[in-house]
C-alpha positions in Angstrom: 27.4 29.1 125.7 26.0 27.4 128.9 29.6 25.4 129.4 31.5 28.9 128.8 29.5 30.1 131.7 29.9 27.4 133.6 33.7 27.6 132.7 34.3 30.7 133.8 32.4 30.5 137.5 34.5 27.9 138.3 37.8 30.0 137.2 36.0 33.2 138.8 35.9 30.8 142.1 39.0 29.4 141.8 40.9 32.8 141.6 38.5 34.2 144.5 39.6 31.2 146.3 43.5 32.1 145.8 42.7 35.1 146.9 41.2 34.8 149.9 43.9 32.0 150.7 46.7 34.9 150.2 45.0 37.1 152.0 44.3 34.7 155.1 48.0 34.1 154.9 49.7 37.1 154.8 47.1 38.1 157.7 48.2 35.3 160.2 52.3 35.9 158.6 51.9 39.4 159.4 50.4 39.1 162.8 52.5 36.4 164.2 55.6 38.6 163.5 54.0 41.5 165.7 52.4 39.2 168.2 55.2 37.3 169.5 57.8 39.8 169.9 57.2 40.4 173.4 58.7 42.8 176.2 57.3 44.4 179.6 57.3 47.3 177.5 55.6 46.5 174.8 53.0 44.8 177.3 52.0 48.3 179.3 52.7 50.5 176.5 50.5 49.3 173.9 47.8 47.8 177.1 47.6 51.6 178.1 47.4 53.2 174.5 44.4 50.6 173.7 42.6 51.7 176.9 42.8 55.5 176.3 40.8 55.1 173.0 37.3 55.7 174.1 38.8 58.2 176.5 40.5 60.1 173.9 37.2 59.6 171.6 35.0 61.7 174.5 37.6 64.0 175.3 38.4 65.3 171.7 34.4 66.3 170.6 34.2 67.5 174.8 37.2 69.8 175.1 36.1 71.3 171.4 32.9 72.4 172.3 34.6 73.5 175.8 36.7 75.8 173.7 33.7 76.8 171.4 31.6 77.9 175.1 34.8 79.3 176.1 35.2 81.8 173.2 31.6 82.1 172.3 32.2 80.2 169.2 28.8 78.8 167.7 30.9 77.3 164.7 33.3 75.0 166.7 30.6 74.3 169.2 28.6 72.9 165.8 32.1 70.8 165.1 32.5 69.2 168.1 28.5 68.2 167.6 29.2 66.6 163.9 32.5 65.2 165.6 30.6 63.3 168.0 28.0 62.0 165.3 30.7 60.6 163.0 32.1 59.2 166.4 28.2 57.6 167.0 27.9 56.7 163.6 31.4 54.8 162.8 30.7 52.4 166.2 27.4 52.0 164.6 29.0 50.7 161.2 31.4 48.6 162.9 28.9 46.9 165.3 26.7 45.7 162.1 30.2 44.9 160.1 31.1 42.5 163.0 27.4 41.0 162.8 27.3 40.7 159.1 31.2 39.4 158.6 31.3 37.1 161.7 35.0 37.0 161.6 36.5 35.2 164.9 39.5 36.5 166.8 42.7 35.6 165.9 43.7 33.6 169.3 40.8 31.3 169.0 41.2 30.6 165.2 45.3 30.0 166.1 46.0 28.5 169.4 49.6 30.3 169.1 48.6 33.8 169.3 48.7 35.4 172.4 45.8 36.7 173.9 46.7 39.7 176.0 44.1 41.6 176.3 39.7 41.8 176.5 38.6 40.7 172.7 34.9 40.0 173.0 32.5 39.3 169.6 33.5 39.3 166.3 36.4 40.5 165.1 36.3 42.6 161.6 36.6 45.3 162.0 38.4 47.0 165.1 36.2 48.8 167.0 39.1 50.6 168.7 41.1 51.0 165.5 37.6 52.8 163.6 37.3 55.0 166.9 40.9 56.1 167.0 40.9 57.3 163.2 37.7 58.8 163.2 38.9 61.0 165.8 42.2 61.6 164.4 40.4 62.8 161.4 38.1 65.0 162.6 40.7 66.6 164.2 42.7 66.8 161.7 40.3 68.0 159.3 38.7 70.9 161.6 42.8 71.7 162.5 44.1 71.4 159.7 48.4 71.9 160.9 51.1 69.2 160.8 51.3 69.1 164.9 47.9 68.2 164.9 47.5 65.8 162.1 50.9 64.1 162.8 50.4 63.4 166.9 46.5 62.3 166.0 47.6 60.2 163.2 50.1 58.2 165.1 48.1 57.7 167.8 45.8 56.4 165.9 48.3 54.2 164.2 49.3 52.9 167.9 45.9 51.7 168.8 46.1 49.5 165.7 49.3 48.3 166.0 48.4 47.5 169.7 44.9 45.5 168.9 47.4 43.1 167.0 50.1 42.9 169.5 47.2 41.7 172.1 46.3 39.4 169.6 42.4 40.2 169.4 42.9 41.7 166.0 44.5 41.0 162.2 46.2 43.7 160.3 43.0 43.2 157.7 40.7 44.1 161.0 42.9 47.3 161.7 43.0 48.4 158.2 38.9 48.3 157.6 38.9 49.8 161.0 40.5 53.0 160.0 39.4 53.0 156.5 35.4 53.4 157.9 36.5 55.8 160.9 38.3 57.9 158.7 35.6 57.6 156.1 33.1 58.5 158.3 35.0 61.8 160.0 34.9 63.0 156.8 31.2 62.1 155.3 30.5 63.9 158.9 32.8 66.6 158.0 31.4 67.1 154.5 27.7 67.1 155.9 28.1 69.9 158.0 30.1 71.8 155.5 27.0 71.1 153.3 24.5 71.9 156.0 26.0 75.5 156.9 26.0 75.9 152.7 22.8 75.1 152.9 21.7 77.2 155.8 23.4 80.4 154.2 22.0 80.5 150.9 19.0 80.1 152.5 19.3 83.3 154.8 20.6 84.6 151.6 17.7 84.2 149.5 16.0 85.1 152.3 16.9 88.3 152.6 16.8 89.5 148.9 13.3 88.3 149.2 12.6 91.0 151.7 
């Protein structure tokens, strides 16, 4: 029984092993395809879509509740408030992923990628990439119409797909990075609902009471 155990954690390890070998691989195979392909264009395209992130990320939540003041609309002045939390709350689930994982950047692990761009800390998962989907989300979710969803999502797309050209990120980082920001637009989109559920049963019951 004991050597059956013993059997099978070394298999269990082996295959984790494989695994995480693959996985390794088809990250760096993956990113060298996308990171040295270069062009002028490429260069201050994807260097000015990476920069407008945290610009975009403020704007979005600011120019809802502007529209809720606007139009005297308590609701969407509430969305842009649980907009910004998910916002708050995904940078503060990426922050302790990077602290927990310690991943390193892919241009000081391989001396071939190019660095062009700021890639400070750790690097699962992208910061930028988790900011730029929970955004996209949100949106999407609170407008729900194809010429929302489609611009927000491949913008959002764009930041990833720029964080690898710059060579700070691997497509594993960009993929977690819009798993938890889209994850967390709509845990923060799911709390409110549940909130304002909660607040109108309660004047509800409330007022049969009386």
């Amino acid at each position: 029984m004991v050597l059956h155990k013993k059997i099978t954690l070394v298999f269990t390890s082996y295959l984790l092993c494989i695994t995480m070998a693959f996985a390794q691989n088809f990250d760096i195979d993956l990113l060298k395809k996308i990171n040295l392909h270069e062009s002028t264009f490429k260069n201050n395209y994807f260097k000015a879509t990476a920069q407008s992130v945290f610009v975009f990320n403020i704007a979005a939540p600011a120019g809802v509740f502007a529209a809720g003041l606007i139009n005297h609309d308590k609701k969407m002045q509430k969305d842009a408030v649980y907009m910004a939390g998910g916002f708050l709350a995904s940078a503060i689930i990426t922050q302790g992923m990077k602290r927990i994982i310690q991943r390193d950047r892919p241009f000081i692990t391989y001396n071939y990628i190019i660095k062009r761009d700021a890639g400070g800390g750790y690097s699962m998962p992208s910061g930028h990439t988790t900011a730029a989907f929970c955004t996209a989300t949100s949106l999407s979710l609170l407008f729900p119409k194809w010429y929302v969803i489609a611009p927000c999502y491949l913008y959002a797309a764009s930041v990833g797909y720029a964080r690898m050209y710059q060579g700070v990120h691997y497509p594993t980082d960009v993929l977690v990075g819009a798993i938890v920001g889209s994850g967390t637009a709509w845990l923060a989109y799911k709390a409110e609902k549940w909130m304002t559920k909660k607040h109108t049963d309660h004047k509800t019951t409330a007022t049969v009471s009386l």
